[in-house]
Z-matrix of the N, CA and C atoms (Angstrom, degrees):
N
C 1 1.462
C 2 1.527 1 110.42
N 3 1.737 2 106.76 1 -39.73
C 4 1.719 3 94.40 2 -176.54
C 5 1.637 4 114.62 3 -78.13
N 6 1.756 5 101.54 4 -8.93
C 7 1.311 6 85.54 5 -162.41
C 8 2.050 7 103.43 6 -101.10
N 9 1.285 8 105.67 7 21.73
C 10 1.791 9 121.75 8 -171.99
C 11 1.660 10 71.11 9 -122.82
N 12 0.836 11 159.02 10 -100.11
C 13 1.757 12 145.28 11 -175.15
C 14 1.997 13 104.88 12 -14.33
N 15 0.922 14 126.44 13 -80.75
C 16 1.129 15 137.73 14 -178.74
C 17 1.630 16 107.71 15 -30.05
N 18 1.800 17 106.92 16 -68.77
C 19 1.773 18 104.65 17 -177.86
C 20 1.386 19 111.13 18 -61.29
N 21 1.638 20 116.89 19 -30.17
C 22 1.301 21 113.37 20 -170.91
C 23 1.536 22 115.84 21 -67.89
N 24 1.520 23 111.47 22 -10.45
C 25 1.703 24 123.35 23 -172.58
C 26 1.378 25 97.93 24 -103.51
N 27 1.936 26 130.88 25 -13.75
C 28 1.170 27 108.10 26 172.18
C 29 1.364 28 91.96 27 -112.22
N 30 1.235 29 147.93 28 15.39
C 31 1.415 30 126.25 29 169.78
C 32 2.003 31 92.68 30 -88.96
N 33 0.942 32 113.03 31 -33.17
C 34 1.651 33 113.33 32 179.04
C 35 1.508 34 97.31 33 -58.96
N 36 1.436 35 122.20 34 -60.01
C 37 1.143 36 125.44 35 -171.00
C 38 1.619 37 114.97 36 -20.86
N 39 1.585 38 85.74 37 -85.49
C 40 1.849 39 112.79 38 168.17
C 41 1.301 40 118.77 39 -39.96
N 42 1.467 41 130.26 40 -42.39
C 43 1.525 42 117.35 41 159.54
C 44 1.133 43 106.91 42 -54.65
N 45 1.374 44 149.63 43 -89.15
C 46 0.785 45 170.87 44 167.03
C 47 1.916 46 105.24 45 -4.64
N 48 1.253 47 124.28 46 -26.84
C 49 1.448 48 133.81 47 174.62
C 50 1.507 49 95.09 48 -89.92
N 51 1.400 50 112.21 49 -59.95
C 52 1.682 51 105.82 50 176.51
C 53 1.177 52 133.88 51 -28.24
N 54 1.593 53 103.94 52 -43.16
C 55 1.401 54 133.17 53 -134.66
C 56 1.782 55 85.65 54 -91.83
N 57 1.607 56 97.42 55 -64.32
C 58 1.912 57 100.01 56 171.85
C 59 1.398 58 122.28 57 -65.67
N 60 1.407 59 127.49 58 11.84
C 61 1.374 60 127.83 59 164.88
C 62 1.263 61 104.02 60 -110.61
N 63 1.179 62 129.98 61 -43.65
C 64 1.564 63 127.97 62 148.35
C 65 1.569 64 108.39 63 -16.77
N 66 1.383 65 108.40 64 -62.67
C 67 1.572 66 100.89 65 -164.01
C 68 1.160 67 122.68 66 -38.06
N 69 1.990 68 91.97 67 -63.56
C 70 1.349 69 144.19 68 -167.10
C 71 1.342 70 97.35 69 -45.51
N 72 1.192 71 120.24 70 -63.09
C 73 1.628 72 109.36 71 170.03
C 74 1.804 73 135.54 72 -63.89
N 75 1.272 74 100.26 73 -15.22
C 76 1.090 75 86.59 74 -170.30
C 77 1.469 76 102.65 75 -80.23
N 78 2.214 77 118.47 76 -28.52
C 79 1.320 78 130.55 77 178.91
C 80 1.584 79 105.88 78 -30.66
N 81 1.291 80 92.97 79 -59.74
C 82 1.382 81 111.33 80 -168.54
C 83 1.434 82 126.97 81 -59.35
N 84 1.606 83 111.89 82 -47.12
C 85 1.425 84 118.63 83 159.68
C 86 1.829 85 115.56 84 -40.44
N 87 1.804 86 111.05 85 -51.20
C 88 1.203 87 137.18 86 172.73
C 89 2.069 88 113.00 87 -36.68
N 90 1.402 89 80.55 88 -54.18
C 91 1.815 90 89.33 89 174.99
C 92 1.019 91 127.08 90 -80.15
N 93 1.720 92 118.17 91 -33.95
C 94 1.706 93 106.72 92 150.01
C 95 0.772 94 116.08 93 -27.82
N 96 1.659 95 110.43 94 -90.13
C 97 1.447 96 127.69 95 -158.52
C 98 1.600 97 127.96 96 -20.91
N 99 1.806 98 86.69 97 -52.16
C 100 1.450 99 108.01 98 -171.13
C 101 1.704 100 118.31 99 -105.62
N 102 1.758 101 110.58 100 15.29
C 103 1.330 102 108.11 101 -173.06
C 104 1.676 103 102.62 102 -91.40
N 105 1.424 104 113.53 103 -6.28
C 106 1.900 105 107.54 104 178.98
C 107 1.364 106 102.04 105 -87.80
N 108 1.330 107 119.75 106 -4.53
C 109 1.759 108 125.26 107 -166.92
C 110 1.291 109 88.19 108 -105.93
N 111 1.095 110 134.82 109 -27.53
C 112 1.628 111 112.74 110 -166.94
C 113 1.547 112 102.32 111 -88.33
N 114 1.458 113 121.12 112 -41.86
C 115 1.271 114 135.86 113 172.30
C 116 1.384 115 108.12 114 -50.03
N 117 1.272 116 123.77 115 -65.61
C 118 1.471 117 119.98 116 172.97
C 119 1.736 118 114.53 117 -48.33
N 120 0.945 119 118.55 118 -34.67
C 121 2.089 120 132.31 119 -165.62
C 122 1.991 121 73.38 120 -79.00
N 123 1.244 122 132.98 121 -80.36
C 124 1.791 123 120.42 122 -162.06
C 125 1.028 124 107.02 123 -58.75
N 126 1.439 125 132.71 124 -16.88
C 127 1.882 126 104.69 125 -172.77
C 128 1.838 127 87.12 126 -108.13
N 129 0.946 128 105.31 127 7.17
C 130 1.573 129 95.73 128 172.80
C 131 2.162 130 91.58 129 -87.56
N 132 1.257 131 106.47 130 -60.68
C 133 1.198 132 100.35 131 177.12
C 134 1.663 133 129.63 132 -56.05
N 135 1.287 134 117.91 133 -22.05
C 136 0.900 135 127.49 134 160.35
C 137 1.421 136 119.10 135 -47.75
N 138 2.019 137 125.85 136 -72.97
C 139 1.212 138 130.96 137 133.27
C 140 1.218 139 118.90 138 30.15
N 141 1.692 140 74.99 139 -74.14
C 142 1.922 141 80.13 140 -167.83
C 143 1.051 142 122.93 141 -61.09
N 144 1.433 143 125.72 142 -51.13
C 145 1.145 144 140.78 143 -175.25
C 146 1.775 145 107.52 144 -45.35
N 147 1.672 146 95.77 145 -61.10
C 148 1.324 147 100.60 146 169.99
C 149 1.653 148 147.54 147 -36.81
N 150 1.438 149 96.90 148 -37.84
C 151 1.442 150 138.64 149 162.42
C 152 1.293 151 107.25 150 -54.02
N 153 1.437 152 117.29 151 -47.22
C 154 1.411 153 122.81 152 -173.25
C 155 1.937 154 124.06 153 -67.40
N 156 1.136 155 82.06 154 -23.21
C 157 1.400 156 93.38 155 175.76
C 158 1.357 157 131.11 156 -153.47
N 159 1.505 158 92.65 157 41.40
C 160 1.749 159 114.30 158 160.23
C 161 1.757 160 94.08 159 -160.15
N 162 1.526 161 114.39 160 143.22
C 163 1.341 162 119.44 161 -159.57
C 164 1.907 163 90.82 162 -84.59
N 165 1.386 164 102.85 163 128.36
C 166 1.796 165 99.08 164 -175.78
C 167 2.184 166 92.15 165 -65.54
N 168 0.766 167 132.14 166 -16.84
C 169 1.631 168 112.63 167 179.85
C 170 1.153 169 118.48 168 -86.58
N 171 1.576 170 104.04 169 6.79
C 172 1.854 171 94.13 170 179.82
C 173 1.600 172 103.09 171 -126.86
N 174 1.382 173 122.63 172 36.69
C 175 1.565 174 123.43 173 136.21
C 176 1.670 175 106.50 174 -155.21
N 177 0.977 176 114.61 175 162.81
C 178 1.719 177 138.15 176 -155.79
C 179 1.846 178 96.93 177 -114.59
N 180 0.711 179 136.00 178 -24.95
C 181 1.277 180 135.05 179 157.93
C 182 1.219 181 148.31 180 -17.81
N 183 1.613 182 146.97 181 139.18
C 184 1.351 183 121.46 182 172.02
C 185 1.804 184 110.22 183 -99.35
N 186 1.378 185 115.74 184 83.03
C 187 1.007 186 128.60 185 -146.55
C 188 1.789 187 104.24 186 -65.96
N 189 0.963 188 113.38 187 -36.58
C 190 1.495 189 107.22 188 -178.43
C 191 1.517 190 104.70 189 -72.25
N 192 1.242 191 129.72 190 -25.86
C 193 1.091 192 105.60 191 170.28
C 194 1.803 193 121.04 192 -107.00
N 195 1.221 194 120.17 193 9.86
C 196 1.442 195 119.77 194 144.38
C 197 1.451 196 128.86 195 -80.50
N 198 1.736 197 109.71 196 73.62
C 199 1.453 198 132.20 197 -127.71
C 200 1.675 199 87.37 198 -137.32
N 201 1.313 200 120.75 199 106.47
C 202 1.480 201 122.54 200 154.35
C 203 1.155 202 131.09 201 -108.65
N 204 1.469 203 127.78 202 127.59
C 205 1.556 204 121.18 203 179.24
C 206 1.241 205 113.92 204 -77.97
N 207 0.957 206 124.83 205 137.16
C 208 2.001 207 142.13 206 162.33
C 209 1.311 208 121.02 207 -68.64
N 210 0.916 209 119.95 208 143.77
C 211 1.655 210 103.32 209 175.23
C 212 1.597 211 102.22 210 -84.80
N 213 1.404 212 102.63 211 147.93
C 214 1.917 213 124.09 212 162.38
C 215 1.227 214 113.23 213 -19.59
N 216 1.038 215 100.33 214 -24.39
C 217 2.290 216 104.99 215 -162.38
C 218 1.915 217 86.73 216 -103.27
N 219 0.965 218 139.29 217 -52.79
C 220 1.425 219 145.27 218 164.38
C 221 1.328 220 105.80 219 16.96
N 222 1.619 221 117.24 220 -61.28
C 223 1.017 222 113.39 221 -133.58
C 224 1.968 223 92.61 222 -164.24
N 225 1.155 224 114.75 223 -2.62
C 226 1.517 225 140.59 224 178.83
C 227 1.174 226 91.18 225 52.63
N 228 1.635 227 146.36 226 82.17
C 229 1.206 228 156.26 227 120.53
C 230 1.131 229 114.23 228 -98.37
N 231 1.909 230 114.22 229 157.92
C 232 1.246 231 129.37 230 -157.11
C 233 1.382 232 104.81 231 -89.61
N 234 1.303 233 139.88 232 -28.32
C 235 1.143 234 167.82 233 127.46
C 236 1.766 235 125.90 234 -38.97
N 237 1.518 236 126.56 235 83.03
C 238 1.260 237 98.39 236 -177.87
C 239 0.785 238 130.15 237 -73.39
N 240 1.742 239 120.74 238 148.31
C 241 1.420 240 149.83 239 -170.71
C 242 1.883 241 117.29 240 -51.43
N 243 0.958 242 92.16 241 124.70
C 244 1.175 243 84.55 242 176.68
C 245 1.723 244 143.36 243 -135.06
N 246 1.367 245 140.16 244 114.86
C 247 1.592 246 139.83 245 -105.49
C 248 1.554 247 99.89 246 -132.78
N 249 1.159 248 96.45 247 115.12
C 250 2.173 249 111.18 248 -173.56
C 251 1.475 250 80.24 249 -98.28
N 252 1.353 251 96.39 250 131.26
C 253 1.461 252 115.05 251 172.37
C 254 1.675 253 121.63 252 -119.10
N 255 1.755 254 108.71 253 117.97
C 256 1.379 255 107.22 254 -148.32
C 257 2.028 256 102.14 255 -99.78
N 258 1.195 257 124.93 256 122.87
C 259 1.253 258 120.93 257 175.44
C 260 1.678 259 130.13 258 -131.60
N 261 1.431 260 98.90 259 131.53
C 262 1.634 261 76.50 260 167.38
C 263 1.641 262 107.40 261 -106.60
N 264 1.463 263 84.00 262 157.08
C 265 1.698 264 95.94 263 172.52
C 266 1.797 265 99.45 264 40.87
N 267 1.310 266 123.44 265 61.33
C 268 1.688 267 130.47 266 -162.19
C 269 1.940 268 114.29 267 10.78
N 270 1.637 269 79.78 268 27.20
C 271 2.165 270 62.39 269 159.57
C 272 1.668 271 92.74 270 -107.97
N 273 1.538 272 105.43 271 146.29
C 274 1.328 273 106.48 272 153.54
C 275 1.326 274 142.64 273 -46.40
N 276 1.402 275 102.41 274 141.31
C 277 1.486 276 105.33 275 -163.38
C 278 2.088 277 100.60 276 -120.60
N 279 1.345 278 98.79 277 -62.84
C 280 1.546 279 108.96 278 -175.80
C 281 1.445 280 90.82 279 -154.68
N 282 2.120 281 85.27 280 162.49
C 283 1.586 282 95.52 281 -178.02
C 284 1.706 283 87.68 282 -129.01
N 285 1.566 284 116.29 283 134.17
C 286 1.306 285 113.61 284 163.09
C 287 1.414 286 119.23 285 -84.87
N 288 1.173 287 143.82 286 116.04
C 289 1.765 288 122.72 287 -169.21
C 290 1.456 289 92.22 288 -108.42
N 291 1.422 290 108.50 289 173.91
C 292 1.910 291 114.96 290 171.94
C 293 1.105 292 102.00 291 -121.96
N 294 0.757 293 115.52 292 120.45
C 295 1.905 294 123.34 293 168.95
C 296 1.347 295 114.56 294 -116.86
N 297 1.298 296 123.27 295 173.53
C 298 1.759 297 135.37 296 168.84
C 299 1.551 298 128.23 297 -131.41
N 300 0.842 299 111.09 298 103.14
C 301 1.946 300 117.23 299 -170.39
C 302 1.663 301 80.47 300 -67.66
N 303 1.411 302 120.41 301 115.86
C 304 1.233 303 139.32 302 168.40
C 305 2.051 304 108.42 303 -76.86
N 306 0.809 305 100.07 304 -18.77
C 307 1.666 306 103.74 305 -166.15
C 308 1.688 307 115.87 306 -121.24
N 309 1.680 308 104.26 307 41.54
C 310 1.261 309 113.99 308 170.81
C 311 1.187 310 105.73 309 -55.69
N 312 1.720 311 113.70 310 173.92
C 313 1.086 312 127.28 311 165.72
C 314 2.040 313 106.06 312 -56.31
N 315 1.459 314 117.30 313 -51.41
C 316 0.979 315 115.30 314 -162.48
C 317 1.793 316 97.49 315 -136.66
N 318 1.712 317 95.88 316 54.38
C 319 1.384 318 95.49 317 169.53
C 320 1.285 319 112.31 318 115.30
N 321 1.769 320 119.51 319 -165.62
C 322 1.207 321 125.92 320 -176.08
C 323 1.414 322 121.64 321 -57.47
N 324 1.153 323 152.27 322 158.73
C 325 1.530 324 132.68 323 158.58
C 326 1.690 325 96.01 324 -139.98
N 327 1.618 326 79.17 325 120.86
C 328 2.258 327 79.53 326 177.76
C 329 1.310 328 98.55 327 -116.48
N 330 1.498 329 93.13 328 144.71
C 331 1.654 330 131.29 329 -158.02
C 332 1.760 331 100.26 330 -119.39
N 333 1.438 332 100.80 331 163.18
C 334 1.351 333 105.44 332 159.84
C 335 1.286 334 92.46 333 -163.41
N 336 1.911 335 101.59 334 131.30
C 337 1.171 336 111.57 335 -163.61
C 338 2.133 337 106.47 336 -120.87
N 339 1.023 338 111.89 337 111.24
C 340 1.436 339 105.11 338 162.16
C 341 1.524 340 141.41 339 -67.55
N 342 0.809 341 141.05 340 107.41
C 343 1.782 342 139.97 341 176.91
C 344 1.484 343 101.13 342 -101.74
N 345 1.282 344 103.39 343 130.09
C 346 1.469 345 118.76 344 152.96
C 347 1.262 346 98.04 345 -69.05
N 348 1.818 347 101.32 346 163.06
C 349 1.317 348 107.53 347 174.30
C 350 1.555 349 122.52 348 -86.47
N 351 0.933 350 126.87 349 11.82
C 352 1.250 351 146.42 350 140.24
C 353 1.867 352 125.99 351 -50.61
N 354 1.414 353 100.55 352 -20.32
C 355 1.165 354 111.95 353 -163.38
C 356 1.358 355 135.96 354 69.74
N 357 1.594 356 116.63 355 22.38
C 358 1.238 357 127.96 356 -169.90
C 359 1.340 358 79.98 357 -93.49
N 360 1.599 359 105.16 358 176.68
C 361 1.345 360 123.40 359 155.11
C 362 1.419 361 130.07 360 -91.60
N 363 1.541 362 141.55 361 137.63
C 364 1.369 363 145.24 362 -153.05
C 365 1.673 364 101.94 363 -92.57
N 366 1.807 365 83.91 364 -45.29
C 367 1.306 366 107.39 365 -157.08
C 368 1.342 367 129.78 366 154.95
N 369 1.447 368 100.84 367 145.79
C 370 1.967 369 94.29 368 -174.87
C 371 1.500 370 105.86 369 -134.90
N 372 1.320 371 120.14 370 158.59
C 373 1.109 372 122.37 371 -164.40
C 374 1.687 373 106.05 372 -153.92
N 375 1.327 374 118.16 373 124.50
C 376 1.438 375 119.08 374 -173.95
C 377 1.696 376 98.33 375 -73.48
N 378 1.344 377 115.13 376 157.37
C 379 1.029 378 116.80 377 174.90
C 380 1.725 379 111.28 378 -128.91
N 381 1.140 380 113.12 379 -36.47
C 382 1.589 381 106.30 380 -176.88
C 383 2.057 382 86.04 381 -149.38
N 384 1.210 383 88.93 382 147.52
C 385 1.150 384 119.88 383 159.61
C 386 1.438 385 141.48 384 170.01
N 387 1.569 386 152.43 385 -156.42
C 388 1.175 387 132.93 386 -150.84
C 389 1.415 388 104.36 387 -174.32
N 390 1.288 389 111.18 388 22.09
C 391 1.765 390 126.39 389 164.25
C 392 1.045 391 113.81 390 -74.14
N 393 1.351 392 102.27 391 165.37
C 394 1.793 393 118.68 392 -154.52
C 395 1.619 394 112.39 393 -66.56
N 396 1.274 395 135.90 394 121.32
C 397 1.166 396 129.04 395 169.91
C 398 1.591 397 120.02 396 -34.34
N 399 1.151 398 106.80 397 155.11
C 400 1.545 399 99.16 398 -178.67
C 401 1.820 400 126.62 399 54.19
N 402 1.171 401 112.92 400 -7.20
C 403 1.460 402 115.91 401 179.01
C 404 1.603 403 100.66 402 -129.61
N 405 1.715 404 113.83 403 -86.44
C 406 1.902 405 105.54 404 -157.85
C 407 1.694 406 88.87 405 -80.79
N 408 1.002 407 123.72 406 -6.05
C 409 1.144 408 105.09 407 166.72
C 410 1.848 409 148.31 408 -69.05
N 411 1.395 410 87.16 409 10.07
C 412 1.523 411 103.64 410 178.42
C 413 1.251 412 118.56 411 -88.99
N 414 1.430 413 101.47 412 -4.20
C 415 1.897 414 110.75 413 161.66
C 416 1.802 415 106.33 414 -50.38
N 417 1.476 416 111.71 415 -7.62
C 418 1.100 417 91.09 416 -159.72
C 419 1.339 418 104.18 417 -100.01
N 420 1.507 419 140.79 418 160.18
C 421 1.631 420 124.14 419 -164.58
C 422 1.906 421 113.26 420 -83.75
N 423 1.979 422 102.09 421 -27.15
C 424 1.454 423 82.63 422 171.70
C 425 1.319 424 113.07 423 -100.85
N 426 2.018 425 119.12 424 45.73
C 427 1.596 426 88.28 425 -164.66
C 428 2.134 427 55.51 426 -119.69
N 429 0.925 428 116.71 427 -24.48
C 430 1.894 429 110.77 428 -176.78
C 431 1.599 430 101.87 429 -163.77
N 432 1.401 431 89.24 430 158.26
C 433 1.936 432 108.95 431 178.46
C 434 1.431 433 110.19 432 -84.25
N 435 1.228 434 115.41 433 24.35
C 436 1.521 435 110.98 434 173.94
C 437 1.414 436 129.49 435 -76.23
N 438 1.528 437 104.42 436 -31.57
C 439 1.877 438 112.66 437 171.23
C 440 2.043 439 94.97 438 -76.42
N 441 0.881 440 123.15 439 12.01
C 442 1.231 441 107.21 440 -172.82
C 443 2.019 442 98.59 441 -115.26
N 444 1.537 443 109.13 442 5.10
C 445 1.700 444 101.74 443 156.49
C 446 0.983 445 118.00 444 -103.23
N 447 0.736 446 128.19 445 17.58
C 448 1.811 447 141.32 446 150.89
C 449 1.558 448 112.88 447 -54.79
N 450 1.073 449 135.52 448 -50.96
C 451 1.946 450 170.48 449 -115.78
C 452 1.627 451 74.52 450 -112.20
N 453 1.345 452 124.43 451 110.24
C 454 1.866 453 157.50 452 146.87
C 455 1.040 454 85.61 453 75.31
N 456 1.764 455 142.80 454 51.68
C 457 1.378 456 141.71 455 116.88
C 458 1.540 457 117.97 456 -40.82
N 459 1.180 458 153.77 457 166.77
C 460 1.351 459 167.31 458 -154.86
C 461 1.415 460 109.40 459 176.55
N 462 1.350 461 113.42 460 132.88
C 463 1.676 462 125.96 461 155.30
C 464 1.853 463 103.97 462 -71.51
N 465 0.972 464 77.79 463 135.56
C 466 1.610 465 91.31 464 163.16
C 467 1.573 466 113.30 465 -79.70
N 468 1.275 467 84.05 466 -67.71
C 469 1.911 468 95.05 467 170.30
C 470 1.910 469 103.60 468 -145.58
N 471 1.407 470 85.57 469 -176.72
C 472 1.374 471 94.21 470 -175.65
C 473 1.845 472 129.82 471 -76.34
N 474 1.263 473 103.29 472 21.08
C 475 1.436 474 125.04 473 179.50
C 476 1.579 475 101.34 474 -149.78
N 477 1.127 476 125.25 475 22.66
C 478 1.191 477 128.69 476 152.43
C 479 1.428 478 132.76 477 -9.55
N 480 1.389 479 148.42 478 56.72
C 481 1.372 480 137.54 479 -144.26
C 482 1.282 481 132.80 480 -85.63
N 483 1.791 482 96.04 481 8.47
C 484 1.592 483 111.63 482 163.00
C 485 1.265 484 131.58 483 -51.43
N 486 1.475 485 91.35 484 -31.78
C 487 1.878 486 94.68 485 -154.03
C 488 1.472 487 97.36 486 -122.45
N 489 1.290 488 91.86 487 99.59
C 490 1.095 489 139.60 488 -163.05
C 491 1.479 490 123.61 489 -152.14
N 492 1.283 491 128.02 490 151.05
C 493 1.976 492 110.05 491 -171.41
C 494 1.815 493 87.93 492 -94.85
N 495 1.396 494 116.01 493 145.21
C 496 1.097 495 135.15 494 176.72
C 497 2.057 496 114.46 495 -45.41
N 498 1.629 497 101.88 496 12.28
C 499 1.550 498 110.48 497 -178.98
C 500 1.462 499 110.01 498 -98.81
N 501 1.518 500 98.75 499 -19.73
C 502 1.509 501 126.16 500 -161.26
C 503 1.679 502 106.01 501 -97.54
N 504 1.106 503 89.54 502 -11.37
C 505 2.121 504 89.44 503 -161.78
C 506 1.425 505 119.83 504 105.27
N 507 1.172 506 109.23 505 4.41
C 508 2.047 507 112.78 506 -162.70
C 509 1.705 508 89.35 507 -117.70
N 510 1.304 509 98.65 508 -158.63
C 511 1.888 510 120.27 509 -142.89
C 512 1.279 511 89.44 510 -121.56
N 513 1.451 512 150.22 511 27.29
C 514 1.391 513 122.78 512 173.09
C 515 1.623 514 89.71 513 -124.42
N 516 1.229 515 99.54 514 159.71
C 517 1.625 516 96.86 515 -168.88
C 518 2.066 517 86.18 516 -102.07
N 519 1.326 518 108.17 517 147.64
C 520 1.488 519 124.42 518 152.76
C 521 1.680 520 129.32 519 -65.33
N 522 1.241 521 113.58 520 156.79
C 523 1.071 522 108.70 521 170.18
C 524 1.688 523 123.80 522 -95.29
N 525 1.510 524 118.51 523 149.14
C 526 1.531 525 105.79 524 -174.28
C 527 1.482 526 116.96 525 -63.94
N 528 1.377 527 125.91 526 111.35
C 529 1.171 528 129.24 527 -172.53
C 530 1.263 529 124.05 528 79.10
N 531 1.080 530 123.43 529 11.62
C 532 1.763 531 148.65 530 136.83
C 533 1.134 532 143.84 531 -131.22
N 534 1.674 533 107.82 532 121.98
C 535 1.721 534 98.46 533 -162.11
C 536 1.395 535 84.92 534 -131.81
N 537 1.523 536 152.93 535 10.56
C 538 1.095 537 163.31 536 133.98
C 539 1.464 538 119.35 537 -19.73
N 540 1.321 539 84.37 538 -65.38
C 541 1.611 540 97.61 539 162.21
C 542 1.264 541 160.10 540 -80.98
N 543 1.250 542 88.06 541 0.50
C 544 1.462 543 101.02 542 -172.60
C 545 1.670 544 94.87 543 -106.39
N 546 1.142 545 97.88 544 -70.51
C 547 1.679 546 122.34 545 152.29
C 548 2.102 547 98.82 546 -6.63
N 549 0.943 548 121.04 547 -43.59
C 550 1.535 549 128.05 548 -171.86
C 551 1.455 550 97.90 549 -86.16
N 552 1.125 551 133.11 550 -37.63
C 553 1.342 552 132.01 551 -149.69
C 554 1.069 553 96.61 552 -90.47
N 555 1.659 554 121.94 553 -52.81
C 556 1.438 555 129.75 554 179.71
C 557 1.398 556 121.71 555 -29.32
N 558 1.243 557 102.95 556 -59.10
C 559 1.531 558 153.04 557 -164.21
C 560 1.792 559 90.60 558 -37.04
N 561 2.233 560 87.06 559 -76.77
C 562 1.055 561 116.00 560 -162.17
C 563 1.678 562 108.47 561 -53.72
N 564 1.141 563 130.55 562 -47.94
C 565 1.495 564 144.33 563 -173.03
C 566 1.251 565 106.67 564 -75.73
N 567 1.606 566 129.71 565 -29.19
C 568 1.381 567 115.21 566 171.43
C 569 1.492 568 105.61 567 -80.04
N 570 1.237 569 148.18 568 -16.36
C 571 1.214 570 165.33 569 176.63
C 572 1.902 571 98.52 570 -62.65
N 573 1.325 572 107.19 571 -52.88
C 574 1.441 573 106.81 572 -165.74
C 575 1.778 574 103.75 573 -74.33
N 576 1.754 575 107.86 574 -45.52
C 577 1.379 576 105.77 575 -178.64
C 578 1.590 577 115.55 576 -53.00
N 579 1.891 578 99.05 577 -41.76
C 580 1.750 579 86.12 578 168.17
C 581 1.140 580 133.82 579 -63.19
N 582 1.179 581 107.18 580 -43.44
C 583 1.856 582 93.98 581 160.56
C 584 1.182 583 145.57 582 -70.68
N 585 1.080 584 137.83 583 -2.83
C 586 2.206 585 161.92 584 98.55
C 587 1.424 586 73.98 585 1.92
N 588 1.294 587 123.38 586 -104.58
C 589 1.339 588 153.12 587 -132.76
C 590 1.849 589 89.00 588 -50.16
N 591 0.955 590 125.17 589 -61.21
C 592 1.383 591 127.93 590 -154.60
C 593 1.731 592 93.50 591 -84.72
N 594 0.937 593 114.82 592 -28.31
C 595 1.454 594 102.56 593 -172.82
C 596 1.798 595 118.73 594 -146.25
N 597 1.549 596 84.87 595 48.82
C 598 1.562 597 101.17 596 171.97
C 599 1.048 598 127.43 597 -49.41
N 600 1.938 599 109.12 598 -43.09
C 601 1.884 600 96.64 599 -168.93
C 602 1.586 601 111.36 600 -83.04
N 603 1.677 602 101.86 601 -26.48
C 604 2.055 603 100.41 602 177.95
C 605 1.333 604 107.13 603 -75.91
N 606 1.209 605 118.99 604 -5.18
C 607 1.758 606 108.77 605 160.06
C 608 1.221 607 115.31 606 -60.51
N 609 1.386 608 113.12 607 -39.97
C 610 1.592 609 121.15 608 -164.72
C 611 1.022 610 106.09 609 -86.31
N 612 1.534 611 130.76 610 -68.23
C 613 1.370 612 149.21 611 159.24
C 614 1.369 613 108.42 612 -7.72
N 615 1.156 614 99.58 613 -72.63
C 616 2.085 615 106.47 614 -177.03
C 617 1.507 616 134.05 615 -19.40
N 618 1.244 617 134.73 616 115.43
C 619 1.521 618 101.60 617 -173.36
C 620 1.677 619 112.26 618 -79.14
N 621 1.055 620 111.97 619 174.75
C 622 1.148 621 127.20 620 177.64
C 623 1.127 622 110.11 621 -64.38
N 624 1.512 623 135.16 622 123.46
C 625 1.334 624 162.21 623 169.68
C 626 1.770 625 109.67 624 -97.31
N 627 0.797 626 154.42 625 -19.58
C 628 1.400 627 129.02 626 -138.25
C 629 1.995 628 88.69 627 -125.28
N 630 1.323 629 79.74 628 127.87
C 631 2.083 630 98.57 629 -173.31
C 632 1.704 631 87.96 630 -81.80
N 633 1.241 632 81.96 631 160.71
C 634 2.186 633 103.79 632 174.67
C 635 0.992 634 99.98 633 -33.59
N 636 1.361 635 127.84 634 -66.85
C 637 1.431 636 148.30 635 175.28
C 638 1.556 637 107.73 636 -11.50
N 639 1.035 638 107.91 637 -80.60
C 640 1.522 639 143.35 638 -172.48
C 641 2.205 640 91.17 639 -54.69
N 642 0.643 641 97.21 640 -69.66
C 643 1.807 642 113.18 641 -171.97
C 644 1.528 643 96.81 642 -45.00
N 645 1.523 644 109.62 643 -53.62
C 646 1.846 645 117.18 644 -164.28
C 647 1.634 646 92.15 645 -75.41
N 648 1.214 647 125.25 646 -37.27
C 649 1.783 648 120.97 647 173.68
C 650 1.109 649 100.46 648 -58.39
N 651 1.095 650 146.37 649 -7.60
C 652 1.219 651 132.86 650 -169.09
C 653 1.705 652 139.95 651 49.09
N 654 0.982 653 118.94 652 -156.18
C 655 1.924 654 107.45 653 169.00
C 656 1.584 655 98.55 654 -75.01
C-alpha cells in the first residue's frame, strides 16, 4: 500500500515536471515569435510621440534610432536621460531629451522635452505620471493645452526668472488648486533647455549609444 502511495506521488510528480517544462517552452516559443512585433509596435509608438513634438518634414532622419544616453548626473534623474537627435541632410534640426520632474505633486513626472536648435522649444509632452485626477493632471495634452505653452518659449539666460508658474512671478499660468505641479514641470523643462543650451554641439556630435533594447523602451 505505501509503496502504490509512493509511485502514485512520483508518477504525479513527473507529469507535473513535464507539464511545467511544457509551459516553459511554449512561453518562450510565444516570445520569439512575437518579440520583433512588440519591438516594431514601441518604436512605432515612440515615433509618435516624437512626431508630436518635432514636425516629421523638417528632418530626414531615423530619429528614434539617432538615440544617445546621458549620464544620471546629466540632468539629476534616476533613470538616464535619454536624447533623439533630429536632422536633415545631418545638419541639426532638434534634440528630444527625457527628463523627470522628481517633485510632483504625487511623485515622479516623466517628460520629454524637444528644443530646436535655436533653442526654442518644439514641444513637451508628459509621459507618465500619477497626479490627481481632474487637477495635476492637466500636464496631460488631452486632459488640457497647458504643456502646449511651453512650444517657441526661449531662455534668455541661464537664471531666467520667467519660468516660473505665475505664483512665483514668472509666465506659466498654475493650476486651480494646484501649483505643485505645474510648478515641477516648469522646473523640470527649464532644467533640460539649460542643458541643450550649454551643451548643444556634444549632443549632436556624440555617437549613438542606445542598443535595440534601449530604442524598443522607448522615452
Amino acid at each position: 500500500m505505501v509503496l502504490s502511495l509512493t509511485s502514485a506521488v512520483s508518477k504525479n510528480a513527473r507529469i507535473l515536471a513535464l507539464f511545467a517544462i511544457a509551459c516553459t517552452a511554449i512561453v518562450g516559443v510565444v516570445h520569439s515569435l512575437t518579440k520583433d512585433q512588440i519591438i516594431l509596435q514601441q518604436q512605432q509608438d515612440l515615433l509618435r510621440n516624437l512626431n508630436s513634438i518635432i514636425a516629421k518634414n523638417s528632418y530626414n532622419n531615423v530619429i528614434y534610432k539617432d538615440c544617445f544616453i546621458l549620464p544620471n548626473e546629466a540632468l539629476g534623474t534616476v533613470n538616464p536621460p535619454k536624447v533623439y537627435r533630429a536632422r536633415n541632410n545631418n545638419s541639426p534640426v532638434a534634440a528630444a531629451i527625457t527628463t523627470v520632474a522628481p517633485d510632483g505633486y504625487s511623485g515622479n513626472i516623466e517628460l520629454i522635452v524637444a528644443i530646436n536648435i535655436d533653442g526654442s522649444i518644439s514641444g513637451v509632452r508628459t509621459l507618465k505620471h500619477q497626479e490627481t485626477p481632474g487637477l495635476g493632471d492637466k500636464i496631460e495634452e488631452k486632459k488640457s493645452d497647458w504643456i502646449n505653452s511651453f512650444t517657441g518659449k526661449k531662455l534668455i539666460d541661464k537664471n531666467d526668472n520667467r519660468w516660473l508658474v505665475r505664483k512665483d512671478g514668472g509666465m506659466f499660468d498654475q493650476f486651480t488648486g494646484a501649483t505643485i505641479t505645474p510648478r515641477a514641470v516648469v522646473k523640470a523643462v527649464r532644467k533640460s533647455v539649460n542643458y541643450f543650451n550649454a551643451h548643444q554641439d556634444e549632443l549632436f556630435e556624440a555617437a549613438s549609444n542606445c542598443s535595440n533594447q534601449d530604442v524598443a523602451k522607448g522615452a
